[in-house]
C-alpha positions as CSV (number, residue, x, y, z in Angstrom):
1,X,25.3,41.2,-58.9
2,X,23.4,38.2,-58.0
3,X,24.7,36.4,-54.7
4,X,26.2,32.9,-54.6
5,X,24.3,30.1,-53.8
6,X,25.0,28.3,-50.8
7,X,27.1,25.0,-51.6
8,X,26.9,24.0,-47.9
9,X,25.3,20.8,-47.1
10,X,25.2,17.7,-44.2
11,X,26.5,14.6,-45.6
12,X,25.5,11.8,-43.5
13,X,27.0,7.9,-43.2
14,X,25.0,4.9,-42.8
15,X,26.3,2.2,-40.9
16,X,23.7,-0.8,-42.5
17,X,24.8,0.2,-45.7
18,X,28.1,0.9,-45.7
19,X,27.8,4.2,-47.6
20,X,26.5,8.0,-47.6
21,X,22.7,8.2,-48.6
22,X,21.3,11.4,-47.4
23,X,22.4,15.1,-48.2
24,X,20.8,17.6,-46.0
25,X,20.3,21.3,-46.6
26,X,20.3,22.2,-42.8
27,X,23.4,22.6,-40.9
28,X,23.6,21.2,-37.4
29,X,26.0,20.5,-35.3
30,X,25.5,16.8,-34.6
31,X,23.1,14.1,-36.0
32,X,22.1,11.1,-35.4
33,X,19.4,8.5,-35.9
34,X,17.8,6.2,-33.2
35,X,14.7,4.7,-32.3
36,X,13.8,5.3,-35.8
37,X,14.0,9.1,-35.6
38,X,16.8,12.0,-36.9
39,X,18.1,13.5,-34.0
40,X,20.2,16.9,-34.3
41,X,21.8,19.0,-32.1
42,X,22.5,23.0,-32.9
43,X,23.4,25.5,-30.9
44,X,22.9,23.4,-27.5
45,X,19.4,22.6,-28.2
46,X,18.3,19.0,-29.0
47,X,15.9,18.4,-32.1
48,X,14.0,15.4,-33.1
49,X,12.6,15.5,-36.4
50,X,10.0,15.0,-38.5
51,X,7.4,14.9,-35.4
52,X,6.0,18.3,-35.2
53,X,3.1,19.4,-38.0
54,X,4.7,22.4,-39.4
55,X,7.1,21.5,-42.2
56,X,10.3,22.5,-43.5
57,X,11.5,24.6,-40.4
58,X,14.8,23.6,-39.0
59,X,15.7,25.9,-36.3
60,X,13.0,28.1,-35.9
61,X,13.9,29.0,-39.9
62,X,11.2,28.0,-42.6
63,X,12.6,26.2,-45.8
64,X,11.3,25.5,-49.4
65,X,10.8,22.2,-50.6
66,X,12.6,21.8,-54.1
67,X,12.9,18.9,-56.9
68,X,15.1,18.9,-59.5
69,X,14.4,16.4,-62.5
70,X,15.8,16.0,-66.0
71,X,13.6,15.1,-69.3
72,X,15.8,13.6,-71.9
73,X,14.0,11.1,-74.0
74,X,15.9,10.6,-77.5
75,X,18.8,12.5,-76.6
76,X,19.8,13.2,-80.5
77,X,16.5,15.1,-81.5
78,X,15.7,18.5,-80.8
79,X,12.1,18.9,-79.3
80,X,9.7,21.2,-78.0
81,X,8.0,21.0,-74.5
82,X,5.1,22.4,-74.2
83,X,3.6,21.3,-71.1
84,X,4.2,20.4,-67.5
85,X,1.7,18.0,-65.5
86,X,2.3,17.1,-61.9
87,X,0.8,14.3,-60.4
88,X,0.1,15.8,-56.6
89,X,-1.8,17.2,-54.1
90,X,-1.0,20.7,-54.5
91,X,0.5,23.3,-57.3
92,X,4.1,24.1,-57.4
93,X,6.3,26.8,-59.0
94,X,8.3,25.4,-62.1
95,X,11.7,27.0,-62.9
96,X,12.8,25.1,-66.7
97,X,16.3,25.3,-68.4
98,X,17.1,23.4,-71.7
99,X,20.2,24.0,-74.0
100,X,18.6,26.7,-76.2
101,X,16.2,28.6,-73.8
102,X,14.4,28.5,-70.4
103,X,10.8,29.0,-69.1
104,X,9.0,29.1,-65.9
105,X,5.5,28.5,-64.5
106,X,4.3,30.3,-61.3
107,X,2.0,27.6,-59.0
108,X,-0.9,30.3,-60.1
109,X,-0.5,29.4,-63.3
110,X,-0.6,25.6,-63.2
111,X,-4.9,24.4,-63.8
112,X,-6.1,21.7,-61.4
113,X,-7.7,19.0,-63.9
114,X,-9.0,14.8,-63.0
115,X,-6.4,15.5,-60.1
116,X,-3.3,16.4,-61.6
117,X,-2.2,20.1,-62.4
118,X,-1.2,21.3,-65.8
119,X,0.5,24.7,-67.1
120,X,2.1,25.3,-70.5
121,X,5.6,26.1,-70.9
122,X,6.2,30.2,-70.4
123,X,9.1,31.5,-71.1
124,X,10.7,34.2,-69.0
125,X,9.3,37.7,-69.4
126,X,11.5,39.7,-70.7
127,X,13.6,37.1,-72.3
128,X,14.6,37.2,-76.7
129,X,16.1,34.6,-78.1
130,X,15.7,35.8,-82.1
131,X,16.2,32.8,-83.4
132,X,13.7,31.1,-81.8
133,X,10.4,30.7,-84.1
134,X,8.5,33.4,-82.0
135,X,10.8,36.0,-83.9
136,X,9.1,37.1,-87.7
137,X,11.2,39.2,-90.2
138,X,9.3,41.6,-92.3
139,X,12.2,42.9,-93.8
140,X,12.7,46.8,-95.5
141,X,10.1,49.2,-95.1
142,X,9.0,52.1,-98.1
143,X,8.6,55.0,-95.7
144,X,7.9,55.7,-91.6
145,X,6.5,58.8,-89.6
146,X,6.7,59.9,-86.5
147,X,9.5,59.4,-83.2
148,X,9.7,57.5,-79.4
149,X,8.2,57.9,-77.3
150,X,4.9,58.4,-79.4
151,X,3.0,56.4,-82.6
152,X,5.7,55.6,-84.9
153,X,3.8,54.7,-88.5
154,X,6.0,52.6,-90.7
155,X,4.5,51.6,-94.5
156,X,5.7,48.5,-97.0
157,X,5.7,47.9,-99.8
158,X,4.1,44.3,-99.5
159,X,1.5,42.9,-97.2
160,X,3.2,41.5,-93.8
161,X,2.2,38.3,-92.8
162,X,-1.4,36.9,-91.3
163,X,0.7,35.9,-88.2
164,X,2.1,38.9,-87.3
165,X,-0.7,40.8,-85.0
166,X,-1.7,43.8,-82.4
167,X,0.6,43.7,-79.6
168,X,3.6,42.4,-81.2
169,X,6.7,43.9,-80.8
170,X,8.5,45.6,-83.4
171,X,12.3,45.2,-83.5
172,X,14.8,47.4,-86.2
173,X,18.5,46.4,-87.5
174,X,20.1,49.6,-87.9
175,X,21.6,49.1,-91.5
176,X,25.1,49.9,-90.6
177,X,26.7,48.5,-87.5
178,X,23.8,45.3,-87.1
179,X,22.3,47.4,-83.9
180,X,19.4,46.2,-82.7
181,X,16.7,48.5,-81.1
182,X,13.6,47.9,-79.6
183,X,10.5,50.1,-80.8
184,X,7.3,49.1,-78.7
185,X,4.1,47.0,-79.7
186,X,2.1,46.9,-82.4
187,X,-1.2,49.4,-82.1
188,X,-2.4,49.5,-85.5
189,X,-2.6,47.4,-89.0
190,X,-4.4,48.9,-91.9
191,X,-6.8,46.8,-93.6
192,X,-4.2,46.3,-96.2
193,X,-1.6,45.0,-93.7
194,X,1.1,47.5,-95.7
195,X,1.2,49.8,-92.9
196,X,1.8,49.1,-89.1
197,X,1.5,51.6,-86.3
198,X,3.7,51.0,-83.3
199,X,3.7,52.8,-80.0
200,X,7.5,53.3,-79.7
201,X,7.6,53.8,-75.9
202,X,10.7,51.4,-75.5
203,X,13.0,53.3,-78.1
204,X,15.7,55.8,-76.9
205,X,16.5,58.3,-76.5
206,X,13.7,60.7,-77.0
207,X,12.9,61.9,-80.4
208,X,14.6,58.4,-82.7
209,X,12.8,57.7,-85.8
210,X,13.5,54.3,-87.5
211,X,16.7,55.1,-89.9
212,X,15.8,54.4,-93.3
213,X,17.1,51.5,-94.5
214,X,16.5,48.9,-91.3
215,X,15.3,45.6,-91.2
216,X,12.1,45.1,-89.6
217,X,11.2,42.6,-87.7
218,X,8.8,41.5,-84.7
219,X,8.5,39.1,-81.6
220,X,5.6,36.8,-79.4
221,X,5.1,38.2,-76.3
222,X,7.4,35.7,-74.5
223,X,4.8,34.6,-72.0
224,X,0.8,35.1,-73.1
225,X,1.8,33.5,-76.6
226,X,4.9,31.2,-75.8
227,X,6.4,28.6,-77.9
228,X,7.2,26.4,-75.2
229,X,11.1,25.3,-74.5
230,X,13.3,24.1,-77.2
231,X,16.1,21.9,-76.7
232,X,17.8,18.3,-76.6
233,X,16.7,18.0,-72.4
234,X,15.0,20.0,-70.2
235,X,16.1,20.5,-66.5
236,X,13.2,21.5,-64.1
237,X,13.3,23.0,-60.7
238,X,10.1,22.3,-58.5
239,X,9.7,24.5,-55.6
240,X,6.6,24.6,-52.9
241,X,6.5,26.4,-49.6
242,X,3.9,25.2,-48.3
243,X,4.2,23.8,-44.5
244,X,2.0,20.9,-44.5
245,X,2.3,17.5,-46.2
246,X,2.4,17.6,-50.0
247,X,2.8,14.3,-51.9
248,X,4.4,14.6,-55.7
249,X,3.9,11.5,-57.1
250,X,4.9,12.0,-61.0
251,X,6.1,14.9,-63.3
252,X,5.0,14.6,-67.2
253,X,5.5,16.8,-70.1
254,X,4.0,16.9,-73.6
255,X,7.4,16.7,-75.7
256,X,6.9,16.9,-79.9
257,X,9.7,17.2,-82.3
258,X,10.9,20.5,-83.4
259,X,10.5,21.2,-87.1
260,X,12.3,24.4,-87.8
């Protein structure tokens, strides 16, 4: 089970503006600003901040820095983002959530171009969402050979489609119950493309065939040949641990319609 997050936070008052502007992360046990610095006391010690070089450490404990943003240009329509740009000095790691799916971007994978760093959308490994557009039914098959964990050979009796490749993964519906099983990735086509050949090293237990009568159908993998996030919004989550100065001026993304 995944542990809580913390929920504990400073909440500071300003006297010139009658209200309470700042939330802090850290938890001392007295603040207070003067002289145009943040002074804090914790655990008997006396801290002034933002004067040392190395950033983010409060209390001998380093910190990441985090941003959370919202895109949610015409609210009513359904869209796909397919992009992230950030406008800064350095790359970060990009955590996405819409309505219908969620993504991230590791800083590795962001591209440093004219200044600005760019990474299309990736959804989580190991994520399925079936009906998302990354999903392709093939329907019944004529005949298969063959059991997990080893080449599983399963024949149609019409040509599967152009977009279905090597390295897909192969899904069945059993046809009683609506069970869904995972068989593996695609190995082989035949010239033909009536006949696939699947390495079924993700179907259990040991020694399953396909049950006659399934429907077949396969998947994207959900990072190398994402769709991008579908949704109304998208919430992202920035995150850089870096201990110098970064500046993050602007966050874009490339945002199309979704046509189902």
């Amino acid at each position: 089970m995944a542990a809580a997050p913390n929920l504990n936070y400073t909440l500071t008052f300003s006297e010139s503006v009658k209200g309470w502007p700042s939330f802090y992360s850290y938890m001392p046990d007295f603040i207070l600003g003067m002289n145009q610095y943040l002074y804090t006391f914790k655990g008997g010690s006396l801290y002034r901040h933002n004067t040392n070089e190395i950033r983010n450490r409060y209390y001998g404990v380093d910190y990441n820095s985090t941003i959370t943003g919202v895109f949610n240009q015409e609210p009513t329509t359904v869209k796909v983002f397919k992009t992230i740009e950030l406008e800064s000095d350095d790359s970060w790691d990009c955590s996405l959530a819409t309505d219908l799916g969620s993504g991230f971007m590791d800083e590795t994978y962001f591209e440093q171009k004219e200044g600005a760093w760019f990474a299309f959308v990736r959804r989580i490994g190991g994520s399925q969402d079936f009906a998302q557009r990354s999903t392709q039914g093939i329907g019944g098959f004529a005949s298969s050979t063959g059991a997990s964990p080893g080449l599983i050979q399963i024949e149609f009796n019409i040509s599967i489609s152009n977009i279905i490749n090597y390295g897909d993964s192969v899904f069945y519906r059993e046809p009683l119950g609506g069970i869904i099983k995972k068989i593996g990735p695609i190995t082989g086509i035949s010239t033909d493309r009536k006949k696939i050949e699947v390495d079924a090293v993700d179907l259990q237990p040991v020694g399953q065939t396909v049950p006659l009568g399934s429907y077949i159908f396969t998947t994207k993998d959900s990072v190398a040949e994402s769709y991008g996030a579908t949704g109304y919004f998208m919430e992202f989550k920035l995150t850089n641990n870096s201990k110098t100065a970064v500046e993050l001026f602007t966050v874009d993304s490339d945002v199309f319609k979704s046509f189902p």
